[in-house]
N, C-alpha and C positions, 0 to 999 in steps of 0.2 A: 496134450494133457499136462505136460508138463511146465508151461508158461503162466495157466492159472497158478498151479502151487508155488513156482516159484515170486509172482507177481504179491499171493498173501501174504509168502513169508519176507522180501522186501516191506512189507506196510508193516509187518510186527515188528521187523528188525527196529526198521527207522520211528517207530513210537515206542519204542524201549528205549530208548537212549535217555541222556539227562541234559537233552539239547535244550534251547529256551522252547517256552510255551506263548502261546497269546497274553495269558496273564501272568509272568513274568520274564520279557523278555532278555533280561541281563543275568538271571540265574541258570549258568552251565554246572558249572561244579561248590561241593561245600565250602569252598572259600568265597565265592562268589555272595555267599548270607555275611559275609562279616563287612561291616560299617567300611565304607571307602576311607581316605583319607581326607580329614576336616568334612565329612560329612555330615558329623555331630560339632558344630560350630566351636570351635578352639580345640578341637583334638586330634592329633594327626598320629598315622601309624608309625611305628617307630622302626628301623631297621638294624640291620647285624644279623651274626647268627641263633642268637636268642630269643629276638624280636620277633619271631614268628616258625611257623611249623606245620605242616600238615603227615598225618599218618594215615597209610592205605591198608594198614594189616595190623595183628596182635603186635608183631616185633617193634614195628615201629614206632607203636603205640606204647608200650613198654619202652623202650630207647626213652619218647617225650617225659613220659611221667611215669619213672622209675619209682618201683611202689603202689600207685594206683591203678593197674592198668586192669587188673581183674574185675572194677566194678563194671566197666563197660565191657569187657571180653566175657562177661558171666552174664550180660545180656544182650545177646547180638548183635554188636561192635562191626559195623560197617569201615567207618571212616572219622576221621575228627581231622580238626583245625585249629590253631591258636595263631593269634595275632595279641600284642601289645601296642598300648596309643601313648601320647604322652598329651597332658593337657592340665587344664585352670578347674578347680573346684575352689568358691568366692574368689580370694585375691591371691591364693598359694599356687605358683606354676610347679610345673615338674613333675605333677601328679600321675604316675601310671593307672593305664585300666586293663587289665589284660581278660579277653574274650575266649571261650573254648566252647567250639560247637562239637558235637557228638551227633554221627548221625547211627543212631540205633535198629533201622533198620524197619520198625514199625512203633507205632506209639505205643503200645502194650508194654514195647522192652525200652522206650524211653521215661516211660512212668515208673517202671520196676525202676530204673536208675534214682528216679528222683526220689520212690521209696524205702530204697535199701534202706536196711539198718546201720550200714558202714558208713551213711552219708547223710547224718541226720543234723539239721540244722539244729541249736538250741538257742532258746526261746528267738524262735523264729518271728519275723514280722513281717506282715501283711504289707504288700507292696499297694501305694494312695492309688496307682494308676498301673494296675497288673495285665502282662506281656497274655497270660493265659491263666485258666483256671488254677493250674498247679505252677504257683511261683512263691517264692518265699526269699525275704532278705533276711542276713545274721549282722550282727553289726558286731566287730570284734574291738581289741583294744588299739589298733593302728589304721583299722581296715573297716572294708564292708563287701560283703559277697551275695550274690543273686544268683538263682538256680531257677530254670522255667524249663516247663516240657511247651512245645510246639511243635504241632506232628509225630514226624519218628524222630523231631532231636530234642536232646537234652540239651540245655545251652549253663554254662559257669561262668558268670563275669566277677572280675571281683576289681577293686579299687582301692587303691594304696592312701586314703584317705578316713578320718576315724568323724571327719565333718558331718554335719546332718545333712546339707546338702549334697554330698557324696550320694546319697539314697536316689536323690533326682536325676544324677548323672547314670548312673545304674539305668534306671527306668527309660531314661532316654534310647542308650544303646539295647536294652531288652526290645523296647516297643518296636525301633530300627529291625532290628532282625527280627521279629516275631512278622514284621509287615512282609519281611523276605517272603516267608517261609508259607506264609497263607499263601 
């Protein structure tokens, strides 16, 4: 009697996991969705200890981004990640992108992310070639930032560029990881 039950809970164990699937076999963990190095053609990840981060809890997640960490812990905050690239938008090098995926646990509380009040984009623009229903660019005075839900993550990229084609660079690395993530 006891080889059946333990037989079904081996098969539940091992399909709970966040091992690869048939259709994605290279995604084990959230870092795993952020763009490899030069996989977006001229942009490479950047290293050191600020160049990148992953958080598995509130504290750590508070430690990365001291100040923000409530909008994601006020909607079930799983895990996140950040990575920075260094790359070319037209002929300016040196350009940072920096990526932050949030995994929130179900899309319900990756949408509440996107729709907080504390995180509202102003005069938002409509991404030419959008990662997901819910994506929106802000374009600031130095910068440009992009905010998409896919599944249960919220994704934040932003780009240290105030160029127009910065918008494309954006959509590139969106669409990258939006392909992870389906």
């Amino acid at each position: 009697m006891r080889l059946p039950s333990l037989l079904i809970l081996i098969i539940f164990i091992t399909g709970c996991d966040k091992a690869s699937t048939p259709d994605s076999p290279d995604i084990v963990t959230i870092s795993d969705l952020l763009p490899r190095a030069n996989e977006i053609s001229g942009w490479d990840r950047m290293s050191g200890n600020d160049a990148a981060w992953l958080a598995t809890n509130a504290s750590e997640l508070l430690y990365h981004i001291n100040g923000g960490a409530e909008l994601y812990t006020n909607h079930g905050f799983i895990e996140a990640t950040m990575q920075l690239y260094s790359g070319i938008v037209n002929t300016q090098s040196g350009i940072e992108c920096e990526v932050q995926i949030y995994d929130q646990g179900t899309e319900s509380f990756a949408r509440a992310v996107y729709d907080d009040p504390n995180n509202v984009f102003v005069n938002p623009i409509t991404p030419s070639n959008p990662p997901s229903a819910k994506s929106q660019i802000r374009k600031d005075i130095f910068s440009h930032s992009m905010k998409f839900v896919a599944s249960r993550y919220y994704v934040l990229i932003s780009i240290t560029s105030a160029d127009d084609k910065a918008r494309d660079v954006l959509e590139m690395f969106a669409l990258n990881i939006a392909g992870r993530i389906q």
